[in-house]
N, C-alpha and C positions, 0 to 999 in steps of 0.2 A: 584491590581486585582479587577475588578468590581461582586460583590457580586449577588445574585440570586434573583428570586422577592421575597423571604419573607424582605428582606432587605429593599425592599419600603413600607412596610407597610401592605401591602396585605393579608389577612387572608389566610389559610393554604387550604381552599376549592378555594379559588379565585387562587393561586397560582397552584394548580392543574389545575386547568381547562385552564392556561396561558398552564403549560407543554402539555397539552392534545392538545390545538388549534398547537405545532408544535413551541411553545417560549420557547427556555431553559434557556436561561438567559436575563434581558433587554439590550435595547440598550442604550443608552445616553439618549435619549426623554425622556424613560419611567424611566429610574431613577431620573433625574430630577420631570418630573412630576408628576406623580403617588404619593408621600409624599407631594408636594402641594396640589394635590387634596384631595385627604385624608383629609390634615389639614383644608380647608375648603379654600382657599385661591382662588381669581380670576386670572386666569391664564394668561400673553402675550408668546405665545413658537414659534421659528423659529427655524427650523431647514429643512434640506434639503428632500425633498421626498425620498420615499424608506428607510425612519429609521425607521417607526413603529410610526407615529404619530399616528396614529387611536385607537392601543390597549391602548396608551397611554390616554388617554382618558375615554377608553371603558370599561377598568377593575377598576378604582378605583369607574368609575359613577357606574355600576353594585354594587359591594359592597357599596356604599352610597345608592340606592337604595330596596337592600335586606332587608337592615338592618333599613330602615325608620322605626317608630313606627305609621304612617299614610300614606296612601298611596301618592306619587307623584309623579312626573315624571322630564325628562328628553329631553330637544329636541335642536338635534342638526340641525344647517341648514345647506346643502351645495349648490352650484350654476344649478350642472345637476341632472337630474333622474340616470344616469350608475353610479355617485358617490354614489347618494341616496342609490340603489342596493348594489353597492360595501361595501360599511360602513355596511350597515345591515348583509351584510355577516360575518363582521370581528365582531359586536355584540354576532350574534350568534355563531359562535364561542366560542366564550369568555364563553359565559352562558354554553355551551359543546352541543349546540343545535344539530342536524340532519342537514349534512351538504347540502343534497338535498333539493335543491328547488326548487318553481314555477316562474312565472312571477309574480313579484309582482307591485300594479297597487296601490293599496291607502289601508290605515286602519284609525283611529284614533279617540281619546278621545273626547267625546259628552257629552252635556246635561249640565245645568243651575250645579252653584258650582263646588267643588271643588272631588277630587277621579272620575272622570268618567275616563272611563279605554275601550280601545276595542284589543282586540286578531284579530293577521294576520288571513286570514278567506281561507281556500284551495281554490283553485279551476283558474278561472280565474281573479280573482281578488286581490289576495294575496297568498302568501307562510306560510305552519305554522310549527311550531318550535316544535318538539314533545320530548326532551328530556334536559336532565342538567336542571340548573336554566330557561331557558326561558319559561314554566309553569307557575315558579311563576313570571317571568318576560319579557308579551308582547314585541315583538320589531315590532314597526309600521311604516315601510318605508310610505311615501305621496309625490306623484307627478306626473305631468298631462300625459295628454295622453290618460284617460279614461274618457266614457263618466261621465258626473255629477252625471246622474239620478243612473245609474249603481253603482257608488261609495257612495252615499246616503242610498241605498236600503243594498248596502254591510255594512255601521257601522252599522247601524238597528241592520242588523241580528246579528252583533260579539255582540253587547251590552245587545243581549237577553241571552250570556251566566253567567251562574250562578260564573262561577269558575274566570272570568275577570275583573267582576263589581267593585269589592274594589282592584282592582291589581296595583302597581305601573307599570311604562311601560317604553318606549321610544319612543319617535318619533322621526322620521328621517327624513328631509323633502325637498324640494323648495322652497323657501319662496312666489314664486309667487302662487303654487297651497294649501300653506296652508293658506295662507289670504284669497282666497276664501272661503274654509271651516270653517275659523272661521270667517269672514265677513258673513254667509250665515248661520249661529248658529249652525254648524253642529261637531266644534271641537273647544273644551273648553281647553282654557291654563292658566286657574286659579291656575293651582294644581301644576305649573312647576317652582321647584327649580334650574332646575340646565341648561346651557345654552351655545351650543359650537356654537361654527360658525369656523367652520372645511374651509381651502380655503379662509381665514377671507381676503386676499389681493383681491380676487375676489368681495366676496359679501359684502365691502364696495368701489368698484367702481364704475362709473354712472351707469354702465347695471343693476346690481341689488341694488344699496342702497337705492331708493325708496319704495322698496318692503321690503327688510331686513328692512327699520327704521319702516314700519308699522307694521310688524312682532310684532319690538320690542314692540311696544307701546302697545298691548294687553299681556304682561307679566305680572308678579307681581314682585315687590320689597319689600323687601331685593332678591336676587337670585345671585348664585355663577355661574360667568360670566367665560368664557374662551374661547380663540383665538387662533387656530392653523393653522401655514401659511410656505409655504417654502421662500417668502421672504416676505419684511417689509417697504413699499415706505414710505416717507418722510411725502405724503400729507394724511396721514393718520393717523398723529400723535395725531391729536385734535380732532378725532373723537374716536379715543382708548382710550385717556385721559377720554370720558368723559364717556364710554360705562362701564371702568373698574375702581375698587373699589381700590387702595393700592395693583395693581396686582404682584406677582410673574414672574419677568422677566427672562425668559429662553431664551437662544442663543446656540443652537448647532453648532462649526463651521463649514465652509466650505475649507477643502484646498483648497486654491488660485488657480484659472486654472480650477478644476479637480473638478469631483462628482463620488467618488468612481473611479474605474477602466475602466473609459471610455475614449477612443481616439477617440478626436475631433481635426477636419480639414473641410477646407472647399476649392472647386472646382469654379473656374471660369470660366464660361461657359455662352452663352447669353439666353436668356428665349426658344428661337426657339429650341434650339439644347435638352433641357432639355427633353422633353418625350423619344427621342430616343436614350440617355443617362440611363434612370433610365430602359428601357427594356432590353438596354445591358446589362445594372446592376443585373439584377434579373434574366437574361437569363442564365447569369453566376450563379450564387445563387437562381434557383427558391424556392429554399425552405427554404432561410434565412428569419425568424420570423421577418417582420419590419412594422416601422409605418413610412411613406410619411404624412407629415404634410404641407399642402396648406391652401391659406386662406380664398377661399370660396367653398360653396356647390356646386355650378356648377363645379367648377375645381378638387373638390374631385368626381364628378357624370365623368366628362370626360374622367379623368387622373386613373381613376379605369376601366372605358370603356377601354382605350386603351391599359393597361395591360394586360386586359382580353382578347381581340384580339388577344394578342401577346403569348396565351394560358398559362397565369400566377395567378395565383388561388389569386386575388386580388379584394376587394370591397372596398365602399366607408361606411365613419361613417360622420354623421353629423346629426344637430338638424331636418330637413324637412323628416328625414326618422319616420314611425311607429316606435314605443316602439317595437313589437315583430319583426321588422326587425334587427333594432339597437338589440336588446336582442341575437337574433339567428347568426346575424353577428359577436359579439365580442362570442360569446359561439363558435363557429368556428374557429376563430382564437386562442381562449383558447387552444383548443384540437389538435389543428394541420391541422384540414380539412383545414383552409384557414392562408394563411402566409404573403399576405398584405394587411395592411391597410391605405388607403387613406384618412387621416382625416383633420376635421377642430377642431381649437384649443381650442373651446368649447366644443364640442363633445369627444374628447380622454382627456381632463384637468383632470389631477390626478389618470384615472385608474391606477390599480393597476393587468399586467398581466404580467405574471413572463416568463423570459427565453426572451424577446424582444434583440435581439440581433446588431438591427440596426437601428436610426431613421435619417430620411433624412428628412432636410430643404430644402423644393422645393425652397421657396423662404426664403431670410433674415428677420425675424422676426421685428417690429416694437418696440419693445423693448427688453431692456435683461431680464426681468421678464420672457417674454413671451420664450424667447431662455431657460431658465436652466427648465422653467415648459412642453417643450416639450421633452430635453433632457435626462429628469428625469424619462423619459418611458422606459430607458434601463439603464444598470448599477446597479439595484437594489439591495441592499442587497451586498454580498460580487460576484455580478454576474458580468460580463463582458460585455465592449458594447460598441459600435464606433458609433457616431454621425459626420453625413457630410451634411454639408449645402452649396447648389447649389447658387452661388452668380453671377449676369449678373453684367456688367459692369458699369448700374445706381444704382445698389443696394451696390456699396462699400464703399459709405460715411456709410453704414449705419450699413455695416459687421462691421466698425471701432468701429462705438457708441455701438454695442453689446459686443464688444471687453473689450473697457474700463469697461464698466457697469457690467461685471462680472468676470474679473481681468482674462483677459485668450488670450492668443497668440496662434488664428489658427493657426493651420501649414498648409500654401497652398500645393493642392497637384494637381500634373499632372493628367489626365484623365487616363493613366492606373497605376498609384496610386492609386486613389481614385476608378478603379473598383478591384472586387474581384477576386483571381487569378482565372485562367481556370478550371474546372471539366478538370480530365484528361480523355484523349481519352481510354474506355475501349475499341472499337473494334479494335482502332489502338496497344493495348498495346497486346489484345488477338492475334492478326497477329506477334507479332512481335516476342511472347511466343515461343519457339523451341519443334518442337513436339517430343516426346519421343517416343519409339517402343517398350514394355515390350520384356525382351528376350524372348525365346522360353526355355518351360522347355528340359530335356536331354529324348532323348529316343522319342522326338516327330517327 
């Protein structure tokens, strides 16, 4: 029987505030890691999305940071802004912050040496945390989207508060929009002990490890390094090697096939036949919560057009949209107003929105990485979730290579298998209803 967080080490206020954010007990991630962290240890952890890698992380960094006897920080990096966002949320949390928030656009630590500290700032620029631990411990999401001048004038002002200036903090960031700010003297990472790279399979591949190595190179050493990733490539071995110290190697496994309770299969069908496919699809289920995962921005702009024709409360997510579009787009789909989403696989990579009860592969993914980190958007936690991937008939060598690469045997399925059964006819079922005639009382 797996024990409760005081069992990792967690002081009895940090533990509270775990029960408070809606965590009763840990999962695997965080009992493993959580007593590394603590112990001071460099962390490698894979395990599968949807375990709680994030609080795993976020609670023991918090209590190493409370408890510093000089102020320092914290900064994690991951690949997108919606992650940036997402993480700071599960932060605050953690600290027991105010769970409403703003659009948050940039904040972060200024000025020559070491303790410069800045507070998320209201308004249009940042989200602020008004309650629990996050007072005494800023949480600074950073990433682009705003203008510079705007985001400038915004540390300014956090920096003129009295109560932030010696504060430890966290940064949360993009590594592309925080090398501008520290390239540009405007955010100092002197003072940073501790250092995740959240999505670690991501932002050591060529898209971002130019950005992430420059990152690195303005840190300080000694700093307690840690890598959290749902898988683990091969070519990435010599770069982990050299990133981490004598690390604590964590592996949560994966049943074979399976991630959690989700039924995966996949339809053969050619590309042509594919949109008027996915509208029967939804016709049937307009209001099945799913995410359509294509592999470019025009195919996500088209393929959300066409739905939306087909009067199906469906948009598109991807990098070329606005922050406050992309922002108001997934806050719609959180709450129900909107029930598809058309994405690309940089844009939806790692959100974390609960109750996704369907994701479809328009097309066969290019690797199996890319297939379990799209998959991994439904089935969450102990929830439920079918994944189906629309496969043409040039794309099956490659359904194959996805096959072996993550040890799982589609089951093909005919086209009314793989759609959703019919809504039943209520006007057909109300005609069919046998009308009653109340008696008549006596004496009438």
């Amino acid at each position: 029987m797996s024990g409760g967080f005081e069992d990792t080490g967690l002081s009895p206020a940090l533990c509270a505030l775990a029960t408070q954010a809606g965590m009763t007990e840990p999962t695997p991630i965080q009992q493993a890691a959580i007593p590394a962290i603590l112990a001071g240890r460099d962390l490698l952890a894979t395990a599968p999305t949807g375990t709680g890698k994030t609080a795993a992380y976020a609670l023991p960094l918090i209590q190493k940071l409370l408890a510093a006897r000089r102020p320092r920080s914290a900064l994690v990096l991951l690949p997108t802004r919606d992650l940036v966002l997402q993480t700071a949320k599960v932060f605050r949390a953690c600290t027991g912050a105010a769970t409403k928030t703003t659009s948050v656009k940039a904040g972060a630590a200024k000025g020559p040496g070491k303790g410069g500290a800045a507070k998320e700032h209201a308004g249009k620029t940042a989200g602020t945390d008004s309650a629990g631990a996050a007072g005494l411990l800023p949480i600074i999401p950073i990433f682009g989207g705003v203008d510079k001048i705007e985001q400038t004038a915004a540390l300014d002002a956090m920096l003129d508060s009295p109560a932030t200036r010696n504060a430890s903090h966290v940064l949360i960031a993009t590594p592309g929009r925080l090398l501008d700010l520290v390239r540009a003297g405007i955010c100092n990472l002197d003072d940073c002990t501790h250092l995740v790279l959240d999505e670690g399979d991501r932002l050591l591949c060529p898209e971002f490890l130019e950005e992430t190595s420059a990152v690195l190179d303005y840190l300080p050493k000694p700093r307690q390094t840690l890598v959290f990733s749902a898988t683990r490539p091969d070519e990435h071995k010599a770069m982990l090697a050299a990133l981490l110290h004598k690390p604590e190697d964590i592996v949560v496994e994966r049943t074979p096939g399976r991630r959690g309770p989700i039924r995966q299969g996949a339809l053969f069908i050619e590309n042509t036949h594919k949109p008027d496919f996915l509208k029967t699809f939804f016709l049937r289920a307009p209001k099945m919560r799913s995410i359509v995962f294509v592999r470019t921005k025009a195919e996500a702009d088209q393929l959300a057009a066409t739905l939306r024709k087909a009067k199906l409360a469906a948009a598109p997510l991807h990098a070329d949209l606005t922050q406050d579009k992309r922002t108001s787009t997934l806050a719609s789909f959180a709450s129900g107003r909107l029930f598809i989403l058309v994405a690309t696989d940089v844009a939806a990579r790692g959100l974390d929105i609960p109750s996704v009860s369907q994701v479809i592969n328009y097309d066969v993914p290019d690797q199996p990485e890319t297939y379990l980190h799209r998959i991994g958007r439904t089935g969450r936690g102990s929830q439920k979730g079918s994944a189906l991937t629309l496969c043409a008939a040039a794309e099956r060598a490659r359904l194959r290579q996805v096959e072996v690469g993550v040890d799982v045997k589609l089951r093909i399925l005919s086209e009314s298998q793989a759609l959703p059964a019919p809504a039943p006819d209520r006007t057909a079922t109300k005609a069919a209803r046998p009308k009653t005639t109340p008696a008549k009382s006596p004496g009438r």
